[in-house]
N, C-alpha and C positions, 0 to 999 in steps of 0.2 A: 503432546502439548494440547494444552482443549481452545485457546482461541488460533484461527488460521488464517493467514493472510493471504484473498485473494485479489491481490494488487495484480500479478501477470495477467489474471481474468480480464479485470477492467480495461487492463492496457490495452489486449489484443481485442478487446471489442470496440477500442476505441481507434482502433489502426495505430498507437503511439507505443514508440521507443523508449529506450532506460533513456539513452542522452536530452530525447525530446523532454521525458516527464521533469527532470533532474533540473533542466532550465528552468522550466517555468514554474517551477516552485521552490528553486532556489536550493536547492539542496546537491550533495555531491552524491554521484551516481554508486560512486562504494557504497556511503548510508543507504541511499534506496536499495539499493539492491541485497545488503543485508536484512534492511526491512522485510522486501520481497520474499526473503528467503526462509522469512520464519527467527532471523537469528538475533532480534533485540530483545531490551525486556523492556522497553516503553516506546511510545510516541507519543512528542509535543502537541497537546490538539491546534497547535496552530500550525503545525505541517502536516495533520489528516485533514485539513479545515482547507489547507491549500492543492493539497492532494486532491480532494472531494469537489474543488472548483474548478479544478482545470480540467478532470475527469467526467467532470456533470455527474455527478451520484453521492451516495448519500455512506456515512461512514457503513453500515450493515453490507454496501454492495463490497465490499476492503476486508473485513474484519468479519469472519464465524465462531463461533461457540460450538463446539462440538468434545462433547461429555468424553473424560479417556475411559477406555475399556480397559479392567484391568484382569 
């Protein structure tokens, strides 16, 4: 997959939980955590927008581009 999500990153740099993140942006912690896990094929920019505010960072700190090797 060439975009990667590092949501765990951010969480654990911000000391917050699936349960914690999943309240405060309103989402249910199965979607995050599929997020998390690499395993959707989109997100709403208004739950990377709420994701990016409760986390204080910016979508880039979430979401890498990295080329596949083939």
């Amino acid at each position: 997959m060439a975009i990667v999500v590092n949501l765990d990153v951010m969480m654990a740099r911000r000391k917050m939980k699936m349960k914690e993140l999943a309240e405060a942006v309103g989402v249910s912690t199965t979607n995050l955590s599929l997020l998390k896990n690499g395993h959707v094929r989109g997100i709403r920019f208004a739950t990377l927008e709420a994701i990016c505010r409760v986390l204080e960072c910016q979508p880039a700190d979430i979401l890498e581009y990295k080329e596949d090797k083939e």
